[in-house]
C-alpha positions in Angstrom: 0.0 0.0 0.0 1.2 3.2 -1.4 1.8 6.4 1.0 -0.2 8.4 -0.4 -3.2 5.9 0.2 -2.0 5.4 4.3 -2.6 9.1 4.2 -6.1 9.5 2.7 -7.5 7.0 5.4 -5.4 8.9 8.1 -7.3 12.0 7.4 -10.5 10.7 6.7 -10.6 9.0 9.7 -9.2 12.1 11.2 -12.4 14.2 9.7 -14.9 11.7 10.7 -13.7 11.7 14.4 -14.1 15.7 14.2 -17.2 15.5 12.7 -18.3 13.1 15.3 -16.9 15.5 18.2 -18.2 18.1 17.0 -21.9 16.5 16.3 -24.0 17.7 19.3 -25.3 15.3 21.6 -29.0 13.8 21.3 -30.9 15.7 23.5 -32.5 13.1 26.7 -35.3 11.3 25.9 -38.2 13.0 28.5 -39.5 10.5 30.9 -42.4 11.9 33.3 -44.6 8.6 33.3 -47.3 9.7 32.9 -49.0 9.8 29.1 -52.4 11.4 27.7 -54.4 10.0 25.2 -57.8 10.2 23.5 -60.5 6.9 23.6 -61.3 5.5 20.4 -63.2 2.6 21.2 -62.7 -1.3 21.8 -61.9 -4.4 19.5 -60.0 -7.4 20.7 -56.5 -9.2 19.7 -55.3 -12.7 19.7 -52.0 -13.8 21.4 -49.6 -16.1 20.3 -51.2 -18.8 22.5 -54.6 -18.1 20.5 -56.0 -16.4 23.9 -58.6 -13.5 22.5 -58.0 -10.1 24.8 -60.4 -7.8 24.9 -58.6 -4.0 24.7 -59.1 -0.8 24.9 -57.9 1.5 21.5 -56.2 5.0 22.5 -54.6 7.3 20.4 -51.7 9.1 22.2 -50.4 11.7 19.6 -47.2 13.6 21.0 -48.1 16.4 23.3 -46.5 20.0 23.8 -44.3 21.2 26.6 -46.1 24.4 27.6 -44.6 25.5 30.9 -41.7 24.5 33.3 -43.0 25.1 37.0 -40.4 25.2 39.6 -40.0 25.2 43.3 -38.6 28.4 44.2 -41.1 30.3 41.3 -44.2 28.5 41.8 -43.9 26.8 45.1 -44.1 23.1 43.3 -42.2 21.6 40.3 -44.0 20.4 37.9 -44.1 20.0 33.9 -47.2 21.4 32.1 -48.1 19.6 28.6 -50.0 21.1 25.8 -52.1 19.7 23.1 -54.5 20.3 20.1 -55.0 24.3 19.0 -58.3 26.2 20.4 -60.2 28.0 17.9 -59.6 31.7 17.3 -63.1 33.2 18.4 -62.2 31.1 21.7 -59.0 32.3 22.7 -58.9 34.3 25.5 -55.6 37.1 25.4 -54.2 35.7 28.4 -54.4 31.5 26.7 -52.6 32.8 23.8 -49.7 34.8 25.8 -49.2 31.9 27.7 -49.0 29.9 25.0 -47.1 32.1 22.4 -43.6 30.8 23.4 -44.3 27.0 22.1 -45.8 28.3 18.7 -49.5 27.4 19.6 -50.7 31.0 17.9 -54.9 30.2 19.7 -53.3 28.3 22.6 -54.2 25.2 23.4 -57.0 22.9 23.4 -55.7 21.1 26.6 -53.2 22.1 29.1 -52.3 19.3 32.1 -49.3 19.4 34.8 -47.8 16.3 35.6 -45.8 16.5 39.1 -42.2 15.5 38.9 -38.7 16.3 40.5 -36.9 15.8 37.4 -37.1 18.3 34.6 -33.9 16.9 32.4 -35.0 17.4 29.0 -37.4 19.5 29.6 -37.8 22.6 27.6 -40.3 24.7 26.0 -41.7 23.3 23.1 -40.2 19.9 23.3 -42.5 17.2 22.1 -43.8 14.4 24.9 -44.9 10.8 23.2 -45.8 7.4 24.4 -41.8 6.1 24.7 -42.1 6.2 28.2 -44.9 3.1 27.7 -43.5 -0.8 27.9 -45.9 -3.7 26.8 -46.5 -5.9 30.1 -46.6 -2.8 32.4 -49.1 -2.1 34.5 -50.6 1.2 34.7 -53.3 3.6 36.4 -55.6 4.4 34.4 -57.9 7.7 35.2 -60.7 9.4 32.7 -64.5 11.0 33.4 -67.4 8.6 33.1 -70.2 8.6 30.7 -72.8 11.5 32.3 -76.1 9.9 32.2 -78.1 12.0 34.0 -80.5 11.9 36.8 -81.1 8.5 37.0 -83.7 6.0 38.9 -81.9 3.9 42.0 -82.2 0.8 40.0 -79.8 2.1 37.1 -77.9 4.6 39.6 -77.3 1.3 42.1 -78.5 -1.6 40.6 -81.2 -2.4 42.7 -83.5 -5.2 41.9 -86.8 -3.6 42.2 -90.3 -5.5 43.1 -91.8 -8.7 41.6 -92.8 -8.0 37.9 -96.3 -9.9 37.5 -99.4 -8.1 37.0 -100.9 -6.2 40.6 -97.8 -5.7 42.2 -97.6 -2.1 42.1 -94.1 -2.3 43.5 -91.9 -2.9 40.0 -89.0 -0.5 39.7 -89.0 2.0 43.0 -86.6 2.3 45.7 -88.7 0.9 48.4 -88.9 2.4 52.1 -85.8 5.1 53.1 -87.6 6.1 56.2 -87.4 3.7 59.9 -89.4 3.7 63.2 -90.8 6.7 65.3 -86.7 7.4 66.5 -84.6 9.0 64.9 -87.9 9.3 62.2 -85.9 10.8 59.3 -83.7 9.3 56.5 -80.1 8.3 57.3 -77.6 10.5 55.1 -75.8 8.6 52.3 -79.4 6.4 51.5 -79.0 5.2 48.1 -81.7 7.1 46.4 -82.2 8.7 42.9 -80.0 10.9 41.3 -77.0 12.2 39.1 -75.6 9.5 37.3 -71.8 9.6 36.0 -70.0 11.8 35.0 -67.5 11.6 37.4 -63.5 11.2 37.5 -62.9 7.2 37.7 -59.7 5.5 38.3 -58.8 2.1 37.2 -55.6 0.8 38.8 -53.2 -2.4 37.6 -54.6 -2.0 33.9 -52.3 -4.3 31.9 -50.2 -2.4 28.3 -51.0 -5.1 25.8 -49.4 -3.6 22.5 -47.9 -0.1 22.0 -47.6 1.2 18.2 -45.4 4.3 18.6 -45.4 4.7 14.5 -49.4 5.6 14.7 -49.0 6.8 18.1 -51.5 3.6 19.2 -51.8 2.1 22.9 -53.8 -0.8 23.8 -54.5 -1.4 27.3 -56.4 -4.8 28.5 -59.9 -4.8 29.5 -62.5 -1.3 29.2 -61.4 1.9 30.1 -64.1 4.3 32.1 -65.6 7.6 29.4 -66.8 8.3 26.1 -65.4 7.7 23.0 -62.8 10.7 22.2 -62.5 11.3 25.6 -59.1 12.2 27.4 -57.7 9.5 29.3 -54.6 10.1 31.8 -52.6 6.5 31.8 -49.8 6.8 34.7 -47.1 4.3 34.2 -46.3 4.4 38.2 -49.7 2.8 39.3 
């Protein structure tokens, strides 16, 4: 092998290695475990075994940091999260100056905080997806139930209501809430009529069965409470 060859790999080598210095580092992959996502319905998968598991489809597109809360400003840390752009005519002045710094020009649709210590990685505008999610975790899983209104106490508590043949008069009502001359009044907390749903539910140890991070996909095992499109909050520390 010629010189003049020994010295063309010597400095391409030598260029590569500067390139390589000189290459900034990846920027850290921001972990806060805990992940938002939107309910699109249910289906069911098969496992390798031929077992047929009944999941839960969300859609967790990336969301936004929005704001870094610290201890000494704020009085808590904590990282605030972004998503989805609010209409014009429903901006308020103060959503969009909050908002201005990350490029949302309406502010956002949704803003959340997630509580955490450690902010590495964290900076405005940096974009939060479902990495932090491992299939075979276990997570907590909170959303708001379906509203359904004021409802009788045999929907509201599953009550089994009186015989259904003809002349009973008794078919789907409570029954007696009252008791004997003392105390004479009804006990607080008697299950009675009332609103229905619409109320913050959590679900703890729901298992990750498949996460598609190319479509931005989770599927978590079993039914998750709320309506379809829906936000769900799935916390990876259950």
């Amino acid at each position: 092998m010629s010189e003049d060859t020994t010295n063309n790999e010597e400095n391409t080598e030598a260029v590569e290695a500067s390139e390589e210095a000189a290459a900034p580092a990846p920027a850290p992959e921001l972990k806060l475990g805990t992940v938002f996502g939107f309910k699109k319905g249910m289906t069911a998968i098969f496992k390798e075994s031929g077992e047929r598991v009944p999941v839960t489809v969300l859609e967790c597109k990336p969301w936004v940091v929005a704001q870094l809360k610290t201890q000494e400003k704020d009085g808590y840390s904590a990282v605030q999260l972004g998503f989805g752009k609010k209409k014009q005519t429903r901006a308020s002045k103060a959503l969009v100056g909050h908002s201005k710094k990350t490029g949302a020009e309406n502010g956002f649709q949704f803003l959340r905080e997630v509580r955490t210590d450690v902010t590495e990685g964290c900076e405005l505008g940096t974009e939060y997806s479902i990495n932090t999610l491992e299939v075979g975790t276990k997570v907590k899983v909170t959303s708001t139930s379906k509203g359904r209104g004021f409802s009788g106490a045999m929907k509201r508590h599953g009550f089994a209501g009186g015989p259904a043949s003809h002349g009973s008069g008794f078919h789907r009502r409570p029954g007696s809430i009252g008791m004997c001359t003392f105390p004479g009044r009804v006990m607080p907390g008697k299950k009675m009529p009332g609103q229905f749903g619409n109320k913050n539910i959590t679900v703890r140890g729901v298992e990750v069965v498949a996460v598609n991070k190319d479509e931005n996909i989770v599927l978590l095992k079993g039914s998750v409470p709320g309506a379809i499109n829906g936000l769900v909050t799935i916390a990876t520390q259950a």
